[in-house]
C-alpha positions, 0 to 999 in steps of 0.5 A, spaced: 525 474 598 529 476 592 528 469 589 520 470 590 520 476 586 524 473 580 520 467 580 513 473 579 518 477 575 518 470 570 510 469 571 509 475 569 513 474 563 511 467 561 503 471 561 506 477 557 508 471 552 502 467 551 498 473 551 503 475 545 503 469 542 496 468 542 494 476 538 500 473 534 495 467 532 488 471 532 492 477 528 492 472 521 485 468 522 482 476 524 485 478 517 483 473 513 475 474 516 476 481 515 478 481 508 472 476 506 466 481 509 465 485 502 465 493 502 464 497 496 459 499 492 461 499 485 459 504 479 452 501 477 450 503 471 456 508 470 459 507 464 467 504 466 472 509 463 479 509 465 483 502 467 487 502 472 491 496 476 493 493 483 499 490 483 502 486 489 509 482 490 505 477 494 507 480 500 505 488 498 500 491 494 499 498 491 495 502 485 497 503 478 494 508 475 495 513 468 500 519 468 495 523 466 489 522 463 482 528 463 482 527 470 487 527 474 495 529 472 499 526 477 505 530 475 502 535 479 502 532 485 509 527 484 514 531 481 518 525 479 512 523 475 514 528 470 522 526 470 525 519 465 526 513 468 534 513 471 535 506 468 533 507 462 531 514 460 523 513 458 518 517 461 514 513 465 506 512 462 504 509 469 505 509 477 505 505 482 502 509 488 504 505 495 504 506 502 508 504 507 513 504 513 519 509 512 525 505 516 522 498 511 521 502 504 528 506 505 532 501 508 529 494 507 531 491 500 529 484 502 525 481 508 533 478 510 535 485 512 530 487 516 532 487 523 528 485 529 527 491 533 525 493 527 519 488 526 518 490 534 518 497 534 512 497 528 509 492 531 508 495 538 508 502 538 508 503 530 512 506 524 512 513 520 509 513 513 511 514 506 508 514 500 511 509 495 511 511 487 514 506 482 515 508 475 512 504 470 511 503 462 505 500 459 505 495 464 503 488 461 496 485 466 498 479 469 497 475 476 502 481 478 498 486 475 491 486 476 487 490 471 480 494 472 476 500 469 472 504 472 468 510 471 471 516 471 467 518 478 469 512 481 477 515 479 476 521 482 475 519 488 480 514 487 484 520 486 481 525 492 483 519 497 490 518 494 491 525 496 488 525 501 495 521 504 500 526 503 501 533 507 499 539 504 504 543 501 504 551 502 504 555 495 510 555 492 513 549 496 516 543 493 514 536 496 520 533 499 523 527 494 526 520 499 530 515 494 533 508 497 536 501 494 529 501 488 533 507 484 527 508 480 522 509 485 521 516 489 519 516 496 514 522 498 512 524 507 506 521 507 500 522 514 497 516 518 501 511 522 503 504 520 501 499 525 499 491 524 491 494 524 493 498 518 499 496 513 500 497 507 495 493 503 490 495 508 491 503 506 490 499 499 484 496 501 481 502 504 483 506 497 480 502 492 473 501 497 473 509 498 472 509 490 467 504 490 471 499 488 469 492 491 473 489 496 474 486 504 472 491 511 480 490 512 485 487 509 492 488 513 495 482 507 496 482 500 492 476 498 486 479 502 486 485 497 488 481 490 483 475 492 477 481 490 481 482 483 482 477 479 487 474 475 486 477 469 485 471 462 490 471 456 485 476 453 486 480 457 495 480 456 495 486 452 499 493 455 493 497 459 
């Protein structure tokens, strides 16, 4: 009786595997058929008027945008917007705006200190955000950093899904600051839930076609958002 029990204790198992390794095998072919159905409307005949960037490490994405311009000041919203650099003492002139895993933004510097628990516990039951913002000085267009311009419109609502991200604050209260191992980089509560279906460079994605930007139906990977931006030419290696 024992020994039936545990022989349909390791079929039941061995089910569970296949069937995990098959969605592990459908997710990247699902990923790369959602990032190639178009989405976005773009800015017609809207003159295009603010630059704006995507920057991606091949594995993250995340938008670059202007401290401030005659839209928006950011150092409203992210306090550390407004403070020097720690490692050099410059104020930054642009931001790098992600959103991401807290236990992997805080604690994972490098893919080797993740853990597996780690990877699985996101993987199945899904992870708590946060918002990721990078200070930046005229950063230079590269494969790195991709540039567009857009129309003031299209950076608005850029600007309101961006926000829309972040929990309100109370009148008077302070948006709470996290720092890790990127010293230069602060981290701020962010809302959703990470999950495989919606990661970082899906959150970019969904950004940028919420602002009219062309771009995949979903992008959970990196190369599914910068395939829509492309590289730019040595014209174009001037500081933004």
């Amino acid at each position: 009786m024992a020994q039936g029990a545990l022989r349909r204790l390791a079929r039941a198992i061995g089910r569970a595997l296949v069937i995990v390794l098959l969605v592990l095998g459908a997710y990247p072919v699902a990923g790369w058929l959602g990032s190639t159905i178009p989405r976005g409307s773009g800015d017609g005949d809207q003159p295009r008027e603010i630059t704006i960037m995507v920057e991606t490490n091949g594995t993250h994405t995340g938008v670059v945008v202007p401290v401030v311009n005659a839209v928006k000041d950011w150092r409203e919203t992210f306090p550390s917007a407004a403070r020097p650099r720690p490692h050099d003492g410059r104020l930054p002139t642009h931001l790098g705006i992600g959103w991401g895993e807290r236990e992997v933004f805080l604690n994972v510097a490098e893919w080797s200190d993740l853990k597996l628990a780690t990877a699985a516990r996101i993987a199945f039951e899904g992870g708590e955000p946060l918002m990721r913002v990078s200070p930046y000085v005229r950063p230079m267009p590269s494969a790195s950093y991709r540039p567009m311009t857009i129309s003031a419109a299209n950076y608005r609502k850029l600007v309101t899904r961006i926000e829309a991200s972040l929990p309100p604050l109370a009148s008077g209260e302070q948006r709470e600051e996290l720092r890790a191992s990127y010293t230069s980089d602060t981290y701020y509560p962010a809302l959703g839930t990470y999950t495989l279906f919606h990661t970082c460079n899906s959150w970019v994605g969904d950004t940028l076609a919420a602002a009219g930007i062309e771009m995949g139906a979903w992008t959970p990977f990196a190369g599914g958002v910068t395939k829509w931006i492309p590289v730019p030419g040595a014209s174009a290696d001037v500081a933004i």
